[in-house]
N, C-alpha and C positions, 0 to 999 in steps of 0.2 A: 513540568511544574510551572503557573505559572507565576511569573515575579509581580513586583506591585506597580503600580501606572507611573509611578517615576521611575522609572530603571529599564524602561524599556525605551529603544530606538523611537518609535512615534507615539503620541499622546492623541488622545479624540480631540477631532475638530481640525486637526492638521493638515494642511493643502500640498501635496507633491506633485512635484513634478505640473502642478497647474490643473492636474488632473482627477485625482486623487483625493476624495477628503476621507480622513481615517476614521472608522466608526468605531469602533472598539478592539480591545484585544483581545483574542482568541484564545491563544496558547502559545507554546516554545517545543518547538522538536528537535532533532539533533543535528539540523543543520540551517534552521531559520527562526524567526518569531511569526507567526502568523495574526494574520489582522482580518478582519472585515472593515471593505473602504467601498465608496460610492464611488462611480467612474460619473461624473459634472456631466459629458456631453451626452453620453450614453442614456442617463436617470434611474442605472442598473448598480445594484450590489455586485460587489466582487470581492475574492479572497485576495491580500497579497502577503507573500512570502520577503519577507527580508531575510538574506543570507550572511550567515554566522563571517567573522574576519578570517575566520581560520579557515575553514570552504573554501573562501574565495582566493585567498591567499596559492591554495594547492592548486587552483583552476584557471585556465585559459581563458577570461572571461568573451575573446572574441569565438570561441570553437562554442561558449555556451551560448553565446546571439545565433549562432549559426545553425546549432539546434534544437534553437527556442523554435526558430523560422517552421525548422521541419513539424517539429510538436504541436505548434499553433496549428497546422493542418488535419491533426489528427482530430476526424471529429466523429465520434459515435456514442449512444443512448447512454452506452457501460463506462461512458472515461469521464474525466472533468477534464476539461477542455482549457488548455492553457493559453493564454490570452493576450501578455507582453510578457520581455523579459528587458530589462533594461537600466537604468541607476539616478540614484540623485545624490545631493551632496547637500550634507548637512555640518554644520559648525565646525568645515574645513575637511571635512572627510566624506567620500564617495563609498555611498550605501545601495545595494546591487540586489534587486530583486525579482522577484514573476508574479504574474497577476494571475487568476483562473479564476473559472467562471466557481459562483456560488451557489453551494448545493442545502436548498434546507433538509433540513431533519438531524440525523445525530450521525456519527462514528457507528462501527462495527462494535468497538470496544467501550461504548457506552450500551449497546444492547445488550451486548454479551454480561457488559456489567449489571445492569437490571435482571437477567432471566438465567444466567450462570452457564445452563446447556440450551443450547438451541432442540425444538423439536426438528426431527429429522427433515420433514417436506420443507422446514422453512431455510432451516441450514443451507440444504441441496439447493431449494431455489435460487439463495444469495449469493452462493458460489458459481452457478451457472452465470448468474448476470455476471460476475466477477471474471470467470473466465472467455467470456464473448466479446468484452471490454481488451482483455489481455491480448486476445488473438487478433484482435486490430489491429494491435500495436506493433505483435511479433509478423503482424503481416505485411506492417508496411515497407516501404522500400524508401530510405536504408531501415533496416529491421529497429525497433525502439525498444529497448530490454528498460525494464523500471529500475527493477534492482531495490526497493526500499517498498514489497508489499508485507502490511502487516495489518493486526484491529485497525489501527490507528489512522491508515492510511484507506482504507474501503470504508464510504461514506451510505448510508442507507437514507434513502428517500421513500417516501409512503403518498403511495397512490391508487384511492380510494380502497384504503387499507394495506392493500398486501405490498411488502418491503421491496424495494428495489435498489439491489445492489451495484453498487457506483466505484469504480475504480480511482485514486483521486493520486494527488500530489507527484505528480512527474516530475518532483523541481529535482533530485540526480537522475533520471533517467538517463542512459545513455545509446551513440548510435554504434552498430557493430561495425568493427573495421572489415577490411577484405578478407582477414584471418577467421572470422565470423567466431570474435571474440570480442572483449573489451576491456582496456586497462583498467586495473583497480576495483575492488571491490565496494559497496556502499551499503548501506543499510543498515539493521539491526542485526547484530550476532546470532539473535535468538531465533531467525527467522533463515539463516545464513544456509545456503546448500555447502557442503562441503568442501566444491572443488572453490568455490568463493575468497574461502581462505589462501590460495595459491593464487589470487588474482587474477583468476580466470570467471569469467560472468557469460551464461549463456541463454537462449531462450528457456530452456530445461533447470535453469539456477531457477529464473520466476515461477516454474513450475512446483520446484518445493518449496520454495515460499508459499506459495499459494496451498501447498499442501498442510501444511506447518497451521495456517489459518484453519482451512475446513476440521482438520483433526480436533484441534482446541474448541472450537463452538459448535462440536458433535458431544465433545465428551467433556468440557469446561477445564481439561486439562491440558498441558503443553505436553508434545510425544517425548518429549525427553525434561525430566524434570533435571533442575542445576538448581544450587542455593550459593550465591555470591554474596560476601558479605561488602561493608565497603571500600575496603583496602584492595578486594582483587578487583573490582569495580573498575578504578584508577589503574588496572594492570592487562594491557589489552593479549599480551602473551600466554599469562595466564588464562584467561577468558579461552583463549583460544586452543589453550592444551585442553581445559577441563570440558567442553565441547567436545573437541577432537573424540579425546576418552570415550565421552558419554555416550557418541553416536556408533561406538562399534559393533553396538547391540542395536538390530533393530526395535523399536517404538514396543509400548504393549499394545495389544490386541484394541483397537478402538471397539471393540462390540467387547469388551470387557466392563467398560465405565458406561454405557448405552447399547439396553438389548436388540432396540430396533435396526442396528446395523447389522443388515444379515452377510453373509458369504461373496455376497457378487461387488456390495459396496466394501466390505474392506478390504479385497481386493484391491479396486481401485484406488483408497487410499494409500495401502502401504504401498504398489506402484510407484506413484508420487510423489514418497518420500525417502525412496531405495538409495542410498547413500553415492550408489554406481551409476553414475548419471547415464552410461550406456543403456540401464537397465529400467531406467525412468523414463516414464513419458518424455521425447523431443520438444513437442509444443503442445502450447494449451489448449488448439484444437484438438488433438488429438486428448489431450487431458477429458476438455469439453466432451467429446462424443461418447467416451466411455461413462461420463458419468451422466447425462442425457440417460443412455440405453438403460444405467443401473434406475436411474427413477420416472422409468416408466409408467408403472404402478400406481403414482400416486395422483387424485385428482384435486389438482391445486384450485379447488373453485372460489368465487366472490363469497360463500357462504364460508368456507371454511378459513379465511382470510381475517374475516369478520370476528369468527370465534377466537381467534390468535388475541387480537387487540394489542396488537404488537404497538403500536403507534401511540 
């Protein structure tokens, strides 16, 4: 939500760190305020993330320089490309943030807001760029789990029409230890693979996430509906039982809300989102390739891009 230009950490026109002028303010997610600022030597727009007190407070900030370092290296077509990580200090207090590069066009979750279901080739394609982005990450060495994919976080860019899906906000991503785990869980509940709640986070966790997404803007529904009012909102136990619960039943049938989903692609979705992470996809290449194969069929050409007018 977001607040009003006084009650936020920076105001337009604001110079940090010497480098930085603030352009505006973007929004508020659940672990930073997000800005658009001009980088002075550069003459380039960039996002930056200010981090919430409570974040930083729970966080090592020198382990986060350290895998800022790593993350700034990851550079490919499907990611946003993270850019500094590092703090300034405003009227006696030290404010810690990341910079990434800036992507125009809109949110996943403002498309999805305009068009409610995606048509199928266009879904499919969004998620493929999404998943080619992730397998960068899950490929690199030390392995980079995001941990916080959601609408809100997959940026779409339009070029010469046809949508291109962008993987974005790494600011919790984290690196896998030698256990080829990682402590703590991060993200949104609603997006949450299962074993997440035991604070166990694996490449196969961003896999149902990532599954949790394609479901919803195939079929403009969530695979599991929850209705929290605002008192359990404030109750993360809660949250967590009524979840628990919900997920014991697998998802309905995605080709129930969307007839175009034939046999071979729901398949591949409820794969995805199989609660037995044994029994889900390991990684997102392998996610990727299965659903490649499933959208064989369709000829995503400059004309039929055109007709979408997604943009």
């Amino acid at each position: 939500m977001t607040r009003e230009k006084n009650n936020t950490i920076l105001v337009k026109g604001e110079i940090v760190n010497n480098t930085y002028e603030v352009g505006f303010f973007i929004g508020e997610g659940a672990f930073g305020e997000v800005y658009r600022v001009k980088h002075k030597f550069f003459d380039e727009y960039q996002v930056m993330k200010v981090l919430k007190k409570d974040y930083v407070e729970k966080t090592d900030f020198n382990d986060v320089m350290d895998e800022g370092r790593i993350l700034a290296q990851l550079s490919h077509p499907n990611v946003v490309r993270v850019l500094d990580i590092n703090k300034f200090s405003k009227t006696g207090k030290d404010h810690y943030y990341i910079t990434m590069s800036f992507i125009g066009g809109e949110s996943l979750k403002q498309l999805v807001n305009r068009k409610i279901q995606l048509d199928l080739p266009v879904a499919t394609s969004i998620m493929i760029d999404v998943l080619k982005g992730l397998t960068a990450a899950h490929r690199n060495n030390p392995t980079i789990i995001h941990r916080d994919i959601n609408t809100d976080n997959i940026l779409i860019s339009y070029d010469d029409y046809k949508p291109k899906g962008i993987l974005g906000d790494f600011g919790i991503a984290k690196l896998m230890d030698q256990k080829n785990r990682i402590p703590g869980a991060g993200g949104r509940y609603m997006y949450f693979a299962p074993e997440c709640f035991m604070n166990i986070y694996l490449p196969t966790s961003d896999v149902f996430s990532a599954g949790v997404v394609f479901y919803k803007i195939l079929t403009g529904v969530h695979p599991w509906e929850y209705e929290f009012d605002q008192k359990t909102l404030k109750d993360n136990e809660k949250i967590y039982k009524m979840i628990s619960t919900g997920r014991k039943k697998p998802p309905k049938s995605p080709s129930l809300y969307n007839d175009d989903i034939n046999d071979k692609l729901e398949k591949v979705i409820m794969k995805s989102l199989n609660k037995d992470m044994e029994k889900r996809y390991r990684t997102a290449q392998s996610f990727l390739k299965s659903l490649e194969k499933s959208n064989s069929k369709y000829n995503l050409s400059h004309g039929y891009w055109m007709e979408q007018n997604l943009s």
